[in-house]
Structures are given as C-alpha cells and as structure tokens.
Steps between C-alpha positions, in 0.01 A plus 500: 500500500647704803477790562719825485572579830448153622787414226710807585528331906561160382820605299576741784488216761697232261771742446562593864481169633727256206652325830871651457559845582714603190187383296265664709709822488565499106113387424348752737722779411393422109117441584530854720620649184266368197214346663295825436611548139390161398210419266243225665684267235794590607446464848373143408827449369698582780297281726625237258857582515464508901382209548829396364716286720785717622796402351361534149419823561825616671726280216312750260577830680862414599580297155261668243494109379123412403358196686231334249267567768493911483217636272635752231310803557484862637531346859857313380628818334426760806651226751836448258578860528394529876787608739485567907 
C-alpha cells in the first residue's frame, strides 16, 4: 500500500507530465483543484484514471462518451463536470 503523501506526488507528477501539453494543462489544473479533497480511496482512484492513455481520457472530457475503460465512481463524476 502507498502512502498518502507519497500517493498525493505520484498523481501530481502523472498529471503534469501526460506528454501533450493540453493534457498536461487540463490534468494538472484538475489535480491542483481536488487532489486535497480526495479520500485515500479516492486518490487511489484517480491514480487509476491517470494512468489512462491520453486520448481516452480527453475523448471523455471533450465527448462526455464513456470508454469501457473509465471506472464509474466519485473520481468519473468530479472529472465529467470539471471545466478550465
């Protein structure tokens, strides 16, 4: 099990560094926002969804269409509502 903050700068680094800056923008600017607000669960969760490959993830947020890949759960909800 990992811990807290050791979690907390994994998901920091993976957001800020996705390999496309639109990607890193949008993920960093929506880890910067919830990361602290998140339950350990939770956080798990969004380590998940990061880990992601790109496009899924950016499909989703431009699309709202649900890849079979994205997890139903608090994680999906906060990020289908998310706007820059």
């Amino acid at each position: 099990m990992i811990e807290l903050e050791t979690l907390k700068k994994k998901i920091i680094y993976r957001a800020n560094y996705r390999g496309t800056k639109e990607m890193d923008i949008l993920l960093s600017k929506f880890v910067d926002k919830y990361i602290n607000t998140f339950s350990k669960d939770e956080l798990e969760h969004l380590f998940d969804f990061l880990n992601m490959e790109d496009e899924i993830i950016y499909n989703f947020y431009q699309t709202k269409k649900i890849d079979k890949k994205i997890k139903k759960n608090k994680i999906f909800e906060i990020f289908s509502k998310f706007k820059i």
